[in-house]
C-alpha positions as CSV (number, residue, x, y, z in Angstrom):
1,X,102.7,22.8,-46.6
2,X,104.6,23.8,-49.2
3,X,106.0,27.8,-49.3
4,X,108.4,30.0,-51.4
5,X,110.7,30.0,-47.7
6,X,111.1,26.1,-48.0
7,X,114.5,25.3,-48.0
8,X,114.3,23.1,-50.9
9,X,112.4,25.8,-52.8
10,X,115.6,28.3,-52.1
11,X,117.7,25.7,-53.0
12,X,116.1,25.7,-56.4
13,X,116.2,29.2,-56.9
14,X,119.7,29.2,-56.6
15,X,120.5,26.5,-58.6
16,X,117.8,28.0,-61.3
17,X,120.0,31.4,-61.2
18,X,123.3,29.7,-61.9
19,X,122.2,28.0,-64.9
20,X,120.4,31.0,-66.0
21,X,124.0,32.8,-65.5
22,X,125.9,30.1,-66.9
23,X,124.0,30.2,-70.1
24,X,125.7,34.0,-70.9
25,X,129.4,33.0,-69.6
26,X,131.2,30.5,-67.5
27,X,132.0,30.6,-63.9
28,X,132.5,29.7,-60.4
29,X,129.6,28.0,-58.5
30,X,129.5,26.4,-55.1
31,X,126.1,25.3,-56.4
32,X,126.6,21.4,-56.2
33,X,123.1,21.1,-58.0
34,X,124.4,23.3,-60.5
35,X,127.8,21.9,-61.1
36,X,125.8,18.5,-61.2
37,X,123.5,19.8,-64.0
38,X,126.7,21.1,-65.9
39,X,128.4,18.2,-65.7
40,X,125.4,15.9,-67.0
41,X,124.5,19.0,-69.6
42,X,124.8,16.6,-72.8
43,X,122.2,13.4,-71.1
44,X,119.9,16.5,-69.8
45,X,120.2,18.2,-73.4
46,X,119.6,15.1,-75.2
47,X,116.6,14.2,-72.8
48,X,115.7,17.7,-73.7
49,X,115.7,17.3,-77.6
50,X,113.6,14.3,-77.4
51,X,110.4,15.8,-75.2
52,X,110.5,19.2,-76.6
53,X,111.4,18.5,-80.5
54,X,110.2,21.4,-81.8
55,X,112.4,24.1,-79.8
56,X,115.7,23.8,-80.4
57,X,117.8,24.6,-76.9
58,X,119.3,27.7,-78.4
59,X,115.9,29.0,-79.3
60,X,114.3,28.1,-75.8
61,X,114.1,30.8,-73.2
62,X,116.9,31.1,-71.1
63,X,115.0,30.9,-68.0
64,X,113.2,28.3,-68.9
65,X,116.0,26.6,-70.2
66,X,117.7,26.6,-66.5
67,X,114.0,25.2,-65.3
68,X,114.1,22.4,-67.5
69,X,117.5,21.8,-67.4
70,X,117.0,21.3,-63.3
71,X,113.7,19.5,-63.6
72,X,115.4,16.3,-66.2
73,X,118.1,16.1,-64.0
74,X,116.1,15.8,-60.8
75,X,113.7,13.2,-62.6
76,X,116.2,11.7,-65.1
77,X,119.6,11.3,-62.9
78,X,119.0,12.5,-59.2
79,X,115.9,10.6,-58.1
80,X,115.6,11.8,-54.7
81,X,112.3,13.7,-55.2
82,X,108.7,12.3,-56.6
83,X,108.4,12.8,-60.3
84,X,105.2,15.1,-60.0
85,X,106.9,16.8,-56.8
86,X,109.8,18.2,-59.2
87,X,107.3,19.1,-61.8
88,X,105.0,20.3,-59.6
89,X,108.3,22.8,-58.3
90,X,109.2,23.2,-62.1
91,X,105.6,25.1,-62.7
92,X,106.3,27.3,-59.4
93,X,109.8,28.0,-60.8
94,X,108.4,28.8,-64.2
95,X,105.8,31.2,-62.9
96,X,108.0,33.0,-60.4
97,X,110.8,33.7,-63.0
98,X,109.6,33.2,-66.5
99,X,106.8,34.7,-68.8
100,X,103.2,33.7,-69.3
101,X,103.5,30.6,-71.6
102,X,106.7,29.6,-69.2
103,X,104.7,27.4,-67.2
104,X,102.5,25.3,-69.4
105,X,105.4,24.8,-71.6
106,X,107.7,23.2,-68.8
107,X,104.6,21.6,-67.7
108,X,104.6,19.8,-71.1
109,X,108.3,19.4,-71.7
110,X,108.4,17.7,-67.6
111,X,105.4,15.5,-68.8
112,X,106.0,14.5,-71.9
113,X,109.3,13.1,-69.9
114,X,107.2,11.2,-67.7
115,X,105.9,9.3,-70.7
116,X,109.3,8.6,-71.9
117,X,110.3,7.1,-69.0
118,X,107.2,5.2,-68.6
119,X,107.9,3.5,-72.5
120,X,111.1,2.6,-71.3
């Protein structure tokens, strides 16, 4: 049964707090995830652009910016994880840290990525 003391869940909430950071000013991580993310930011972005075309990144919520940004690159480039496991994660992210529309509009975004990858 899943719980917010999972080790996978920390591990997310970590990784989600470095990209959150990351977004004001550069700086040191041992965060692999996070580093990993970084690294891959322009495939994640792009990926980004296409399921959520109406919100460009720099109008997007910072937090749930971070959320997204770990939620493509889990489904898009790591793999390890069942799609609907990392959204599934991605709506408990968004509704721990973010607002009230946070987690429907992850939700969408992570779904509408689904389809993408589907068409493909």
């Amino acid at each position: 049964m899943k719980t917010s003391l999972d080790p996978r869940h920390k591990k997310r909430q970590e990784t989600i707090k470095v990209l959150y950071a990351e977004s004001f000013h550069t700086q040191p991580t041992d965060n692999l995830t996070a580093k990993a993310i970084l690294s891959s930011l322009k495939k994640v972005d792009r990926m980004l652009f296409k399921v959520a075309p109406g919100f460009p990144i720099e109008k997007i919520n910072k937090v749930d910016l971070a959320i997204l940004r770990l939620g493509i690159y889990e489904i898009l480039i790591e793999k390890k994880q069942p799609q609907k496991v990392v959204i599934d994660e991605a709506i408990e992210l968004a509704k721990e840290f973010g607002g009230d529309t946070s987690p429907g509009f992850v939700n969408g975004a992570l779904g509408k990525l689904i389809k993408v990858i589907e068409k493909k």
